[in-house]
MDAnalysis code that builds the backbone (N, CA, C; Angstrom):
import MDAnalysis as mda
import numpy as np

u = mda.Universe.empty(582, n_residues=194, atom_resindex=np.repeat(np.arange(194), 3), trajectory=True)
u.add_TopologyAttr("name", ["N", "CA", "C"] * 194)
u.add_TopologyAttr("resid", np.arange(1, 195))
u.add_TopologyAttr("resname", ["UNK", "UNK", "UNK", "UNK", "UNK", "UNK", "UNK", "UNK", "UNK", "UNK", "UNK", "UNK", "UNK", "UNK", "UNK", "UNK", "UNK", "UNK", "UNK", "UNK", "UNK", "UNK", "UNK", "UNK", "UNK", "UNK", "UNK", "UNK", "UNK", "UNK", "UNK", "UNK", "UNK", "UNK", "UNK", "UNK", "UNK", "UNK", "UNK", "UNK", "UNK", "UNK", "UNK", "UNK", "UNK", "UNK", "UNK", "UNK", "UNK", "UNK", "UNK", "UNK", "UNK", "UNK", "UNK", "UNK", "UNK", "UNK", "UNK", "UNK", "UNK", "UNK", "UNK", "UNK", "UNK", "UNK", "UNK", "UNK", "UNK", "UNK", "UNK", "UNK", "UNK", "UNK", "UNK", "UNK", "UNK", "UNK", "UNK", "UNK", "UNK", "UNK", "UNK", "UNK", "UNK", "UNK", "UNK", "UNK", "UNK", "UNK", "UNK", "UNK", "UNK", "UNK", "UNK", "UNK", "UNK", "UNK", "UNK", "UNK", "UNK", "UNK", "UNK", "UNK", "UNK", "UNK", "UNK", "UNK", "UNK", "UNK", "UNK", "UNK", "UNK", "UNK", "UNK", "UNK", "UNK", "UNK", "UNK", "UNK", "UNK", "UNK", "UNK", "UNK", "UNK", "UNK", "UNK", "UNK", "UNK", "UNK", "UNK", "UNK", "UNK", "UNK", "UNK", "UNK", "UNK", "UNK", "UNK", "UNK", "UNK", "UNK", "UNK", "UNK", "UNK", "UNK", "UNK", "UNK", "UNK", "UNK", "UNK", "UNK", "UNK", "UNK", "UNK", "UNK", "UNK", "UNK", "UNK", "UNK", "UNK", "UNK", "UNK", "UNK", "UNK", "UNK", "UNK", "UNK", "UNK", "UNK", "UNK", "UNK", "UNK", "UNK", "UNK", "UNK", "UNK", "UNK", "UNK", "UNK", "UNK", "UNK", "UNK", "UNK", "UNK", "UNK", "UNK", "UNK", "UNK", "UNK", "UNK", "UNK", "UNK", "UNK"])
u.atoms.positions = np.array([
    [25.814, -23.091, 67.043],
    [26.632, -23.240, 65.870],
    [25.791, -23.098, 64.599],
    [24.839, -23.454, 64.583],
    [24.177, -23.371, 63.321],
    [23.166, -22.174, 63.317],
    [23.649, -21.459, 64.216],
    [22.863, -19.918, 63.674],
    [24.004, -19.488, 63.662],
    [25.783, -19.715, 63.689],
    [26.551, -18.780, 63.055],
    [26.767, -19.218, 61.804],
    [26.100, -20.198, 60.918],
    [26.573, -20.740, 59.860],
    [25.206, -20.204, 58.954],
    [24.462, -20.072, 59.760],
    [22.667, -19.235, 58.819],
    [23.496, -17.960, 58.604],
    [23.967, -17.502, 59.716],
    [24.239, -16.185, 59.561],
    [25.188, -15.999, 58.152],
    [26.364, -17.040, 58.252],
    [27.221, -16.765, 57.234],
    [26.840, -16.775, 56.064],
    [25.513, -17.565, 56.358],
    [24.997, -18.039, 54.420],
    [24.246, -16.895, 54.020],
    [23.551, -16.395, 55.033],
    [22.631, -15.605, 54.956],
    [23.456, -13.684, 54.798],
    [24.734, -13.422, 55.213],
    [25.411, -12.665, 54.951],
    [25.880, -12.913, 53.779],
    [26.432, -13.983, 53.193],
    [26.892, -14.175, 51.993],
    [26.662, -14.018, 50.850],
    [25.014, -14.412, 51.358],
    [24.479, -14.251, 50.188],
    [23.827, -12.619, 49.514],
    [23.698, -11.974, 50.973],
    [23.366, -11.054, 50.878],
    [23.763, -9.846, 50.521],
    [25.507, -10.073, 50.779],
    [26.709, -9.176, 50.357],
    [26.930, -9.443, 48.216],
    [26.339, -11.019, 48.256],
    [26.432, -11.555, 46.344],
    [25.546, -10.777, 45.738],
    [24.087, -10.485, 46.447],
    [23.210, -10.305, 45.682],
    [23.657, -8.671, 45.316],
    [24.360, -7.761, 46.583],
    [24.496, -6.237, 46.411],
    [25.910, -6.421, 45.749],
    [26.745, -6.841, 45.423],
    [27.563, -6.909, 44.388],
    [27.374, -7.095, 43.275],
    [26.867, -8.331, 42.870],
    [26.829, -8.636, 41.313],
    [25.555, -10.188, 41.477],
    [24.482, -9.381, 41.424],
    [23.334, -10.242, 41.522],
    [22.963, -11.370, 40.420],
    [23.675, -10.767, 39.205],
    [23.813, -11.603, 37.994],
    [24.397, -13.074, 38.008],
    [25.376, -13.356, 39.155],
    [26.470, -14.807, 39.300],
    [25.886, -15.355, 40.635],
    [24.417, -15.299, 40.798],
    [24.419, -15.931, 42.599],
    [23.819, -17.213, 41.917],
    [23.401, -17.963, 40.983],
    [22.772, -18.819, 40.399],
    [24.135, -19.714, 40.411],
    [25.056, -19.122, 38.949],
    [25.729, -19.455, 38.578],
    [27.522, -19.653, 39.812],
    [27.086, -19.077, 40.600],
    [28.476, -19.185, 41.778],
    [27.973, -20.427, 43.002],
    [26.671, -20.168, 43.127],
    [26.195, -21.725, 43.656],
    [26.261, -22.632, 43.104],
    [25.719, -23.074, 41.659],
    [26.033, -24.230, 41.250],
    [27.240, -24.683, 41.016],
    [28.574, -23.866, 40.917],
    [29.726, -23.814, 40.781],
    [30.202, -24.467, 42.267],
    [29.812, -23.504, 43.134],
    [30.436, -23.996, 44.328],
    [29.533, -25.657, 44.923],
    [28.820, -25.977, 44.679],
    [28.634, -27.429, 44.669],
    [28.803, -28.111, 43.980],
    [29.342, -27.992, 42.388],
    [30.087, -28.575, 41.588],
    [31.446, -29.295, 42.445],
    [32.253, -27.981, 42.697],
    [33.800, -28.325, 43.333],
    [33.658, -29.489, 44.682],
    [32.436, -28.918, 45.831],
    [32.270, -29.672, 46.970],
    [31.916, -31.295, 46.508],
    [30.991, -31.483, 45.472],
    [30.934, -32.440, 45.065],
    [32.006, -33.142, 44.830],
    [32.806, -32.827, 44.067],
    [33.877, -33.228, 43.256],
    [35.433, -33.820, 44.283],
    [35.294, -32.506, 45.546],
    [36.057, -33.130, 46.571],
    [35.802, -33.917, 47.605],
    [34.576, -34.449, 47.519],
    [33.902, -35.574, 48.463],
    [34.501, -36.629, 47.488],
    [34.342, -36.827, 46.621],
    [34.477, -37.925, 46.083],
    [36.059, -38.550, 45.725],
    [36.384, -37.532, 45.579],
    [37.787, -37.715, 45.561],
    [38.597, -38.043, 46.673],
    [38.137, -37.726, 47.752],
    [38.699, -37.910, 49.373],
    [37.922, -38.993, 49.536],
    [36.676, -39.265, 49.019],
    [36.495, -40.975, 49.055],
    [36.963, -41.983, 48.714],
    [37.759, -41.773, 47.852],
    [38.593, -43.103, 47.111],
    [40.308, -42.924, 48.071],
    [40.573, -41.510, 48.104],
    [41.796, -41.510, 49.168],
    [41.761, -42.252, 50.490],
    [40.366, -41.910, 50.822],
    [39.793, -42.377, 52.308],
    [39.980, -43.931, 52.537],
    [38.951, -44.364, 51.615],
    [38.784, -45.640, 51.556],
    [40.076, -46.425, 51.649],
    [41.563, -46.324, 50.720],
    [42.622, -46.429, 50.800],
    [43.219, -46.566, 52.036],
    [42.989, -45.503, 52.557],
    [43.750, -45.226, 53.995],
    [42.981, -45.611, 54.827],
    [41.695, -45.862, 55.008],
    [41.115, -46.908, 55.821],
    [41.045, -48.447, 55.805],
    [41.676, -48.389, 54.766],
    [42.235, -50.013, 54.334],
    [43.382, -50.193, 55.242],
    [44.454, -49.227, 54.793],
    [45.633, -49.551, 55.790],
    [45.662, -49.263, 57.305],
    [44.468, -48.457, 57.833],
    [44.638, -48.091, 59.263],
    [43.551, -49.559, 60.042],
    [42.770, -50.258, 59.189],
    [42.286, -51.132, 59.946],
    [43.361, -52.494, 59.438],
    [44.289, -52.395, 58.580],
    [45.614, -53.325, 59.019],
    [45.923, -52.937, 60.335],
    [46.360, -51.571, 60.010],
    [47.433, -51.458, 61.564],
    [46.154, -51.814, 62.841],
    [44.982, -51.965, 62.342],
    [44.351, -52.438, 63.928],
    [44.157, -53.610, 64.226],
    [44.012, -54.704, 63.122],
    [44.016, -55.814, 63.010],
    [45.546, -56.236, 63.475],
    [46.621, -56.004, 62.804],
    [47.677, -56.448, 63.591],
    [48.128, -55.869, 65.068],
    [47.106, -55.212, 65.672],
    [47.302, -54.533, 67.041],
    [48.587, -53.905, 67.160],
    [49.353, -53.192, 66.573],
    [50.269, -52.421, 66.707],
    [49.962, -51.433, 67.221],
    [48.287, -50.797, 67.321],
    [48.102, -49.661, 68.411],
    [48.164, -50.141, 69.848],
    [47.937, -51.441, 70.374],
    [48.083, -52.316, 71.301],
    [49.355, -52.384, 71.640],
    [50.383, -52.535, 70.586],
    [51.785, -52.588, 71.094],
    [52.028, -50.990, 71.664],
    [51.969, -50.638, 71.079],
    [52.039, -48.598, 71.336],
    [51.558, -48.176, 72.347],
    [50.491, -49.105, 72.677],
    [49.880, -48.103, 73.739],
    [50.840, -48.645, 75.106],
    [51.174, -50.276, 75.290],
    [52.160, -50.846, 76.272],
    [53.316, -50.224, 76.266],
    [53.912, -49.667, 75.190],
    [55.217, -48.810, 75.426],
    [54.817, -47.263, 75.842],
    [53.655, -46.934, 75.911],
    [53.276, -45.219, 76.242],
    [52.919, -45.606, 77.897],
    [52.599, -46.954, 78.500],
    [52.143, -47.179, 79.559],
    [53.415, -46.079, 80.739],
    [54.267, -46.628, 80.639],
    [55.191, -45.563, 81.846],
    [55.157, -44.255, 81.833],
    [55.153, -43.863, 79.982],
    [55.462, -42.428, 80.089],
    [54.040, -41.913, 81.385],
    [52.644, -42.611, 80.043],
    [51.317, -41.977, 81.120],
    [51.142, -42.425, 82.623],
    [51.948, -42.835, 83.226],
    [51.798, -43.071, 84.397],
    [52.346, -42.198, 85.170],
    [53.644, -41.697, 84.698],
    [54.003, -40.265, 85.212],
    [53.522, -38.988, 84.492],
    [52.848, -39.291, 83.468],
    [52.527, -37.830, 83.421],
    [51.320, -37.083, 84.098],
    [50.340, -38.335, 84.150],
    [49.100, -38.693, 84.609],
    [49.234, -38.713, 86.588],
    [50.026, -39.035, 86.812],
    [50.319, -39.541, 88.027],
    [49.007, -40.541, 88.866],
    [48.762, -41.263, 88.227],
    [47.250, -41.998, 88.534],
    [47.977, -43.772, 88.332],
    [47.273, -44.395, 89.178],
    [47.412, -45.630, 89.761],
    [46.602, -46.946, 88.757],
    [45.076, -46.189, 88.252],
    [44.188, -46.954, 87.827],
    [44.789, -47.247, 86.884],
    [45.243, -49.024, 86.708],
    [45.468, -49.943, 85.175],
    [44.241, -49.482, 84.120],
    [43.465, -49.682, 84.559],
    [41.963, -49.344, 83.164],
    [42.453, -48.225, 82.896],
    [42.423, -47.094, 84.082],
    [42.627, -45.453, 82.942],
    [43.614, -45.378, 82.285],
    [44.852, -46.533, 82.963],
    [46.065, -46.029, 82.051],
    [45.842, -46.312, 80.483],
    [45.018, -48.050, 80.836],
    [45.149, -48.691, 79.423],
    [43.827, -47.547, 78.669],
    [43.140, -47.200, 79.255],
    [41.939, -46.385, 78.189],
    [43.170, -45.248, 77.467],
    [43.762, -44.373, 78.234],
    [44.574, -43.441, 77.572],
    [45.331, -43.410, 76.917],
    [46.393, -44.864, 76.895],
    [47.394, -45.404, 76.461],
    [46.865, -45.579, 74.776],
    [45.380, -45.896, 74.809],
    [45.136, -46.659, 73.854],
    [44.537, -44.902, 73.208],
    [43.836, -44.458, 73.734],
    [43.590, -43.239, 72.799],
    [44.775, -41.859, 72.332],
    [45.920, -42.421, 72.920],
    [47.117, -41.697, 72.198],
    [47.725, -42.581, 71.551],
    [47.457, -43.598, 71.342],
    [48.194, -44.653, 70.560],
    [47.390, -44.519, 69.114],
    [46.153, -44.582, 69.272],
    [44.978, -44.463, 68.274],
    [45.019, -42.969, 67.655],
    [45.516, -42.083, 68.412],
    [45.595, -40.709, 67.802],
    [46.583, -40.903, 67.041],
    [47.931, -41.485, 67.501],
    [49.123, -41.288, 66.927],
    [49.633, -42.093, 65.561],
    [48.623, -42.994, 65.213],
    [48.596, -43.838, 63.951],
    [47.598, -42.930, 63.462],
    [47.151, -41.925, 63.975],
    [45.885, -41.578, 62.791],
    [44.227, -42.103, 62.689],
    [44.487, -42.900, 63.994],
    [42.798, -43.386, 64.042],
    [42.312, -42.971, 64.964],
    [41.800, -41.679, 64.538],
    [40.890, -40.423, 65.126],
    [39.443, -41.051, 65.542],
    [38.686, -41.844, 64.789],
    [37.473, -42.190, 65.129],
    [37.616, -43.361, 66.169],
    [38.819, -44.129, 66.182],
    [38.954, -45.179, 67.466],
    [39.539, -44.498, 68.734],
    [40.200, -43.172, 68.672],
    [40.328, -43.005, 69.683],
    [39.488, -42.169, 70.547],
    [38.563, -41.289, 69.934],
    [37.676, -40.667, 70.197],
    [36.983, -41.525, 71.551],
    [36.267, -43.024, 71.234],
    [35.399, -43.353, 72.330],
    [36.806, -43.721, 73.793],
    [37.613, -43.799, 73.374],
    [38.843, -44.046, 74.738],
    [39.032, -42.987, 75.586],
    [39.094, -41.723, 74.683],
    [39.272, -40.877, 75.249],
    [38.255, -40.077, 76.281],
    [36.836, -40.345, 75.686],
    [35.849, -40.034, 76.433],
    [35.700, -40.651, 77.821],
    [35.555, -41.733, 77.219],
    [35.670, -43.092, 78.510],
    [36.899, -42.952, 79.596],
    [38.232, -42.558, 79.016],
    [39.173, -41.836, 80.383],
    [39.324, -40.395, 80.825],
    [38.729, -39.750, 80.290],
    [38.216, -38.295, 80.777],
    [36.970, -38.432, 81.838],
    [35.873, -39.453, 81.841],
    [34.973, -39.698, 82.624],
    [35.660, -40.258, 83.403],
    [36.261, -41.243, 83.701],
    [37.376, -41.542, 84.528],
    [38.310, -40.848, 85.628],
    [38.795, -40.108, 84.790],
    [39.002, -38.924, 85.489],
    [38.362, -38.001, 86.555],
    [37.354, -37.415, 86.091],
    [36.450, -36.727, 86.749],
    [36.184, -36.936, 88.258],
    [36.727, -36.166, 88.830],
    [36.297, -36.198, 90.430],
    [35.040, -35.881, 91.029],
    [34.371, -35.843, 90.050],
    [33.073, -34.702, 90.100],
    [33.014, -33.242, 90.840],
    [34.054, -32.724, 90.878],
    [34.225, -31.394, 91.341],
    [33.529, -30.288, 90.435],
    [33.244, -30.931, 89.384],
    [32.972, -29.878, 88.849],
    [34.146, -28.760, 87.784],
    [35.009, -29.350, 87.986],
    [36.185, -28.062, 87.882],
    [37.151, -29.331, 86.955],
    [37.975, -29.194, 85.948],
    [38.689, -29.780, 85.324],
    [40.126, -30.231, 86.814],
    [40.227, -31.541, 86.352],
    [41.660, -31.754, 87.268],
    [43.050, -31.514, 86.739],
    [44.340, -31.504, 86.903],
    [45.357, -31.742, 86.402],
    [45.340, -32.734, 84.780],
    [45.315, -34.079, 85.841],
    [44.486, -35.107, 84.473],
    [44.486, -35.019, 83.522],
    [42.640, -34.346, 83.890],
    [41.900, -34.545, 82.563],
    [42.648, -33.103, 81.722],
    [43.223, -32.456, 82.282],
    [43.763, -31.015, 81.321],
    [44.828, -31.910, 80.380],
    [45.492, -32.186, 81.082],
    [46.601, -33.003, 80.454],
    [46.142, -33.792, 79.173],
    [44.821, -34.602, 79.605],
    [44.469, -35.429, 78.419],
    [43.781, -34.799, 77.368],
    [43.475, -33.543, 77.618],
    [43.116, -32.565, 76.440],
    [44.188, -32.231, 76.187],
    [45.119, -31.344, 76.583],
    [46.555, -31.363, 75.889],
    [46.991, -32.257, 75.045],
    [46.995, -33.730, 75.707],
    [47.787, -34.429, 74.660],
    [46.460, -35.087, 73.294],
    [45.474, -34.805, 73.330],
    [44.503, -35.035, 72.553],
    [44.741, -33.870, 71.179],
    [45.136, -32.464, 71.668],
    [45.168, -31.646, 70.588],
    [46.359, -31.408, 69.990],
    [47.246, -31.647, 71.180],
    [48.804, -31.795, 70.157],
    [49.589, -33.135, 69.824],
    [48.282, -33.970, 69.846],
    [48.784, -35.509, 69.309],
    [49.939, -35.892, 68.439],
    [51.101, -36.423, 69.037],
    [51.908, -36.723, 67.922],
    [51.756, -37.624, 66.994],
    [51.963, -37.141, 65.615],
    [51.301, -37.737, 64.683],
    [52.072, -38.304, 63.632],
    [52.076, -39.980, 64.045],
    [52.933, -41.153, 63.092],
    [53.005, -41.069, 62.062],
    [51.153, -41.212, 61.810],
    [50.786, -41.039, 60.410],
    [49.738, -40.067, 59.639],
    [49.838, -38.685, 59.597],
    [48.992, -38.397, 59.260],
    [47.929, -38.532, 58.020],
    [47.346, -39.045, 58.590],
    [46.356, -40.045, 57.147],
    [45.646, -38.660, 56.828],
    [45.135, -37.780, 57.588],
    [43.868, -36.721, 56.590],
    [44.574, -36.010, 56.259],
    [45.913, -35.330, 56.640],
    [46.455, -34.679, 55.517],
    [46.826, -34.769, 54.343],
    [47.471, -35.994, 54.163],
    [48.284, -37.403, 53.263],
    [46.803, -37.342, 52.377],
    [45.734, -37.755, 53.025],
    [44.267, -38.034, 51.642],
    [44.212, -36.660, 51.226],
    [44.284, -35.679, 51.797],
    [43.479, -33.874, 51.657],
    [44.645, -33.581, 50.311],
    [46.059, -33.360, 50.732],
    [47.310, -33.514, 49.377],
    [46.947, -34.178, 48.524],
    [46.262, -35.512, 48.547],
    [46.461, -36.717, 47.243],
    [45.484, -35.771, 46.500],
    [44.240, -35.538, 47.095],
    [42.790, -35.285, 46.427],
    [43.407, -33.997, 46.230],
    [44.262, -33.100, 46.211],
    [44.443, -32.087, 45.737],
    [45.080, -32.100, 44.500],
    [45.777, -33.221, 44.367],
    [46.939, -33.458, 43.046],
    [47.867, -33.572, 43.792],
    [48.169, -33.603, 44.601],
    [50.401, -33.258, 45.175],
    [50.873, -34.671, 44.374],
    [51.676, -34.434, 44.101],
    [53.120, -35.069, 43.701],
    [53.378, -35.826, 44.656],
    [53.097, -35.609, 45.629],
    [53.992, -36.728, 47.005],
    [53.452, -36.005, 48.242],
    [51.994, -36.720, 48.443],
    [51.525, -36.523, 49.219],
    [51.851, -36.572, 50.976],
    [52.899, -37.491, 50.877],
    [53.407, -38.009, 51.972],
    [54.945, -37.363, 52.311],
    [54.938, -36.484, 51.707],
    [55.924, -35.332, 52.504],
    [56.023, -34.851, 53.467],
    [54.434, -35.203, 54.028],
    [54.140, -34.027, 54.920],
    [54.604, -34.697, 56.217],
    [54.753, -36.087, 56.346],
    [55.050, -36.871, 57.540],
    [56.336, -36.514, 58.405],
    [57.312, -36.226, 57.994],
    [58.460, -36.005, 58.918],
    [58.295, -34.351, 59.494],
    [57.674, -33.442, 58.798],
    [57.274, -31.825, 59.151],
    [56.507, -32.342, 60.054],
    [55.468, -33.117, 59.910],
    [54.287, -33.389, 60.711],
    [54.850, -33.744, 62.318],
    [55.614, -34.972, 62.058],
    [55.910, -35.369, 63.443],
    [56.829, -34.436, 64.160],
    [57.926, -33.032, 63.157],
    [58.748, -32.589, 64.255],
    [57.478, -31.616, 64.792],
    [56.238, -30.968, 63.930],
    [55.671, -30.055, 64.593],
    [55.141, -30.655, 65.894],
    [54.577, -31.781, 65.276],
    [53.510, -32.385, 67.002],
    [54.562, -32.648, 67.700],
    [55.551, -32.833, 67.718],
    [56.476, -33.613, 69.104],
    [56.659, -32.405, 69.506],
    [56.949, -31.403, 68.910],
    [57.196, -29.649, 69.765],
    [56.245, -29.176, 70.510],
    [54.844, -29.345, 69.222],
    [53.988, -28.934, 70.279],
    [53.398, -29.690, 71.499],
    [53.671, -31.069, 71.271],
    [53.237, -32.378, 72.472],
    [54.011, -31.721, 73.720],
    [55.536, -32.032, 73.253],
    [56.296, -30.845, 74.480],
    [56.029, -29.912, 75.382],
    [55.594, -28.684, 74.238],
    [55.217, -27.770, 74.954],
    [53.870, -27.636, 75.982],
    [53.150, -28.557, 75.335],
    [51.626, -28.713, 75.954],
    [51.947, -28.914, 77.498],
    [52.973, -29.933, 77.203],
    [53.073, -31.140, 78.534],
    [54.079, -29.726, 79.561],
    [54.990, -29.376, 78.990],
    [55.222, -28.228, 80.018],
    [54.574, -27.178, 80.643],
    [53.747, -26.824, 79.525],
    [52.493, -25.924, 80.208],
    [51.453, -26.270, 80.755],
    [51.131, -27.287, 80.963],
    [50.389, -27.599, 81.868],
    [50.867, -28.197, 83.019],
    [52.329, -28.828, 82.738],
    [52.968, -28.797, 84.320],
    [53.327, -27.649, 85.106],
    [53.577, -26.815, 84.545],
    [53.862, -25.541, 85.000],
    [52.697, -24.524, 85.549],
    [51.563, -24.701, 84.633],
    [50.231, -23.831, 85.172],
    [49.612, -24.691, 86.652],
    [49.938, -26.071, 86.069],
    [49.154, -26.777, 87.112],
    [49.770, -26.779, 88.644],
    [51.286, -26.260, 88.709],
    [51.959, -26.370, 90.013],
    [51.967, -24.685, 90.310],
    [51.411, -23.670, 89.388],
    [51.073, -22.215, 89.870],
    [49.895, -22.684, 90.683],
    [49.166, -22.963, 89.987],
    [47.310, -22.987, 90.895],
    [47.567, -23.664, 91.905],
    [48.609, -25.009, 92.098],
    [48.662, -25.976, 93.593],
    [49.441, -24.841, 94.493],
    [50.524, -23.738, 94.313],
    [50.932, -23.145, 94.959],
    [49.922, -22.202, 95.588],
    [48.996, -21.340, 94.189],
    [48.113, -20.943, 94.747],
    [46.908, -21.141, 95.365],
    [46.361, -22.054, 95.494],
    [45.621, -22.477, 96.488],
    [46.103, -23.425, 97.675],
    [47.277, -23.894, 97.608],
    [47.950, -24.303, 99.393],
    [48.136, -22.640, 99.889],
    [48.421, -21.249, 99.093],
    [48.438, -20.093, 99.855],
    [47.292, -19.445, 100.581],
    [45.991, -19.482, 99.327],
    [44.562, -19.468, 99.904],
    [44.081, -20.258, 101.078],
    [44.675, -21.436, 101.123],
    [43.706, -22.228, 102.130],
    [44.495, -21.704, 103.548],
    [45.613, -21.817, 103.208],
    [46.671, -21.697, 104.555],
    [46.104, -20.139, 105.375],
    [46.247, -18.794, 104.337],
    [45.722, -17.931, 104.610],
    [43.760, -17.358, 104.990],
])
């Protein structure tokens, strides 16, 4: 990764200098002017919204969330283990309020879980990448800060678009991987049989 990002700087700069060699001073300090300017501004949004997402953890309402997601993941998952349920339960619960950095270590921790050591991804753990990237999303807090620090008017528009997109795409995830995952079980009960 960071020799495609040399590369980019290093193309970039190199395409500035054969254009107009006169603004590469003046277009850098510019462009860390702005980066500056939007760190800081998404810091005071941040801070805000990390105020209210460690309410919602302090009053364990991701705790309540994750006990009402317990059935769905038990059939979607089709797995027995209470710990994996509660690890998963809790890192789509934590996705779905928006607390990306708490759910991160859950999710790791029930993906290792998972692991049969085959080597080869299971049903599962596909699933729990599915529902990791099309997380339905309660609250989206980094969009909600990214709008504020932009200026919007009403940053929090974006919440009801937000949740019909993720529940479509949560949907669709969850069908396509039920569906891919019962091609490959067909096709390999045909391989082995044959």
């Amino acid at each position: 990764m960071n020799k495609i990002w040399l590369f980019m700087v290093v193309a970039s700069l190199g395409f500035l200098i054969w254009t107009n060699p006169a603004s590469i001073m003046t277009e850098m300090i510019s462009a860390s002017n702005d980066a500056l300017k939007l760190c800081v501004e998404l810091a005071g949004v941040y801070a805000v919204w990390l105020g209210i997402l460690e309410l919602v953890d302090e009053s364990e309402l991701s705790e309540k969330l994750a006990k009402l997601l317990k059935p769905i993941i038990k059939k979607l998952f089709k797995i027995d283990n209470e710990e994996i349920q509660r690890m998963i339960a809790m890192n789509m619960s934590a996705n779905m309020l928006g607390l990306g950095n708490a759910a991160t270590p859950m999710g790791i921790k029930a993906m290792k879980s998972l692991d049969d050591g085959s080597g080869v991804a299971n049903t599962a753990m596909i699933m729990l990448i599915v529902l990791n990237a099309t997380s339905i999303q309660l609250l989206p807090s980094t969009v909600i800060g990214l709008r504020a620090s932009a200026g919007s008017v009403s940053p929090a528009d974006i919440i009801l678009p937000t949740l019909i997109a993720t529940i479509a795409t949560t949907i669709l995830g969850i069908i396509l991987v039920k569906l891919f995952s019962s091609i490959y079980e067909k096709h390999k009960y045909r391989r082995i049989k044959s």
